[in-house]
N, C-alpha and C positions, 0 to 999 in steps of 0.2 A: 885599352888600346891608346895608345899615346897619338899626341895631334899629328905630325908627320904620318905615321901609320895611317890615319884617318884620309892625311893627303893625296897619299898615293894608292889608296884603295880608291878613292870614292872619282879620283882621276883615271883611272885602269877603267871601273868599273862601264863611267861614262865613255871612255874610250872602245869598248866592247861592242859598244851600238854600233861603230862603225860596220867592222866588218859582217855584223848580223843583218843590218840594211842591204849588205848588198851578197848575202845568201839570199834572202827574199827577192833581190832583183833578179839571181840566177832562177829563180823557178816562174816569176810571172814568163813567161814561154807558155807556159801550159793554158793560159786564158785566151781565148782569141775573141774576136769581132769586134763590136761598140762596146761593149762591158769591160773589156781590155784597156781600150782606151781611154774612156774614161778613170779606171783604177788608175791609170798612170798619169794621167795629167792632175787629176786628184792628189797624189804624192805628190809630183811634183810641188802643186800649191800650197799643200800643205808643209812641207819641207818651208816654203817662203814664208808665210804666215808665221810658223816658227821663226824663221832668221826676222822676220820683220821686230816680233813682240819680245826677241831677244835686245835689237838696236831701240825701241821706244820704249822699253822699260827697264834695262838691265844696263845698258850698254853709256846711253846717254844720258840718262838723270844722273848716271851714277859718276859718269865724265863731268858733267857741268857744274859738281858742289864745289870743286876745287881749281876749277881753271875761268882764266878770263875770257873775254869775248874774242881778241886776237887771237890764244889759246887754243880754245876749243875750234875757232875757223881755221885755225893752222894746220892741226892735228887729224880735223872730220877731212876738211881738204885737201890734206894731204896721203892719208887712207883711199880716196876715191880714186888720186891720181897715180900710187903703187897700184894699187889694181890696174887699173885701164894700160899701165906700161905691162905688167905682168900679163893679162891680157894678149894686149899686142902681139905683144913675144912669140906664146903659144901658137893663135892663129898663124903667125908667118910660119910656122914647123906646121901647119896643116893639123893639128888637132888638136879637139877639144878640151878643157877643164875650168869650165866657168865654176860647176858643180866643187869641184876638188877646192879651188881655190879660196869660194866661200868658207865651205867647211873648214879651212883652216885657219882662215885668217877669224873666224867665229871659234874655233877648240882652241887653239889655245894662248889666244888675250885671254877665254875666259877662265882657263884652265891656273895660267898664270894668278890670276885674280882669286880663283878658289884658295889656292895656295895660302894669298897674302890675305884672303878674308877669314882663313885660318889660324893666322899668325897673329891677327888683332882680335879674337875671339869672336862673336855674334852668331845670329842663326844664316848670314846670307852664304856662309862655305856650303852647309850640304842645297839650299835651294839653289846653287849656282849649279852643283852635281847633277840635280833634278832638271834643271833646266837643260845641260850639256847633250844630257845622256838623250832628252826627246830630241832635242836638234837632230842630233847624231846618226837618229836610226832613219829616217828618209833620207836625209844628205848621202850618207852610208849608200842607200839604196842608187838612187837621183846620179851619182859618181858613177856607181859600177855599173850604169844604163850608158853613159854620157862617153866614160874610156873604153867601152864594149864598143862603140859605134865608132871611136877610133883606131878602131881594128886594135888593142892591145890585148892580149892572151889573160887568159882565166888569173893564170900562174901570178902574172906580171900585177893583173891586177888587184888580190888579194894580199901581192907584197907590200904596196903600196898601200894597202889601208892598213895592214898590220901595221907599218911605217908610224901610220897616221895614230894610233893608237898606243906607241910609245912615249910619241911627243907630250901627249898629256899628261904624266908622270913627271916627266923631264921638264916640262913648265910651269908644274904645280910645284913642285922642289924649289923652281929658280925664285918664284911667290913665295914660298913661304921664307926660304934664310934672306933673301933681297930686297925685295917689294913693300916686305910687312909695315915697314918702320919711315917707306914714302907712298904715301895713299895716291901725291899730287901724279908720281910716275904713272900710276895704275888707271888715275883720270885721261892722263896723254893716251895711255895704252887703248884705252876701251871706246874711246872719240876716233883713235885710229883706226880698230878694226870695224866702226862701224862705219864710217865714210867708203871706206873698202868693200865693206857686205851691201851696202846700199846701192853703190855703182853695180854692186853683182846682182843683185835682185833684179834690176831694172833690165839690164844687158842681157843675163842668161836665163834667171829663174821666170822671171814674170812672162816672155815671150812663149817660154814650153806650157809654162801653165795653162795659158789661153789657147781655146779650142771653139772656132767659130759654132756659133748656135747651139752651144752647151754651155749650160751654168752651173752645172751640179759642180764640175770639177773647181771653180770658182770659190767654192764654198770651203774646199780644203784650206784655202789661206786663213779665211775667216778664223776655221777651227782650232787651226796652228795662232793665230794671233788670239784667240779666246784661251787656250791653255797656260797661254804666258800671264793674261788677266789674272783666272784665277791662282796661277802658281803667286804673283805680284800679292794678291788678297791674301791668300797664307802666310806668307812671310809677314805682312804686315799686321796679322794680328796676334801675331807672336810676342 
């Protein structure tokens, strides 16, 4: 199988979580009481944990080999501040997508990135996949919770993650014939969407997470930012 082939499989593939996170949202209904809610604020954290150990391991060491200090505070700080406008926007329309908006601004910088980690050879294209594809499937979930609650249709909202699971293809392409041959672009890229994903942590993810006088569901972040550990330990002893 030739590298592009690799690219747009292993983009698809990670892209797939999407919409599977949020068949699983369709069926939590059937759980009720405390054990309900704790499963769900658990995902939720865990979804974060993920986006977190994506941006402290993945996103910004990987940003800061090739940009300067102006650079990288231009770039993070200017990711925090397209959010919080993007943000805005939405609430004025009355609904929500702090959820969506993570998940995208996290699929595909990194999608993109697989592409061009593809194009310069190395082991981090498929751990970028490996990484994509866990984001993906709580985020997935965490979405189809978040636009259900703003009254949008089953229909509407499966289209839209379909949507979402095109783009990774389409960014991993644009990585691989584009990107490969400027690493510095791909450092702005990935300082941008974490500034982006961080402001969203804070604002949407982190507030669902937390559930007074429960800590179990707390623990999911933990685990989503332990998975990233070990995934970073793999790669590294390669």
């Amino acid at each position: 199988m030739n590298t592009l082939a690799l690219v747009l499989l292993y983009t698809f593939l990670a892209g797939l979580a999407i919409p599977l996170g949020g068949l699983l949202a369709r069926r939590e209904h059937l759980r009720r009481g405390h054990f309900r809610q704790d499963l769900l604020h658990g995902i939720v954290a865990f979804g974060g944990g993920i986006l977190f150990s994506a941006i402290a391991l993945v996103l910004v060491p990987e940003g800061l080999e090739r940009t300067t200090i102006p650079e990288f505070t231009l770039a993070f700080a200017g990711g925090a501040v397209v959010f919080l406008l993007i943000d805005y926007a939405v609430e004025i329309r009355g609904e929500k997508a702090g959820q969506v908006m993570a998940m995208t601004m996290d699929y595909v910088p990194e999608s993109i990135a697989l592409g061009a980690a593809f194009g310069m050879g190395g082991p981090l294209g498929p751990f970028l996949a490996f990484l994509i594809g866990f984001q993906n499937l709580p985020e997935g979930f965490n979405s189809y919770r978040e636009l259900k609650e703003s009254n949008w249709s089953r229909r509407r909202i499966f289209g839209l993650l379909a949507v979402l699971v095109g783009l990774g293809p389409m960014a991993g392409v644009l990585g691989f014939f584009l990107l490969a041959a400027h690493p510095r672009l791909i450092s702005w890229l990935f300082l941008f969407a974490a500034g982006g994903i961080l402001y969203g942590l804070f604002h949407d993810v982190a507030p669902l997470a937390h559930q007074r006088k429960h800590w179990i569901p707390t623990l999911g972040a933990i685990l989503g930012f332990l998975l990233g550990m070990i995934g970073e330990a793999l790669i590294g002893s390669l």
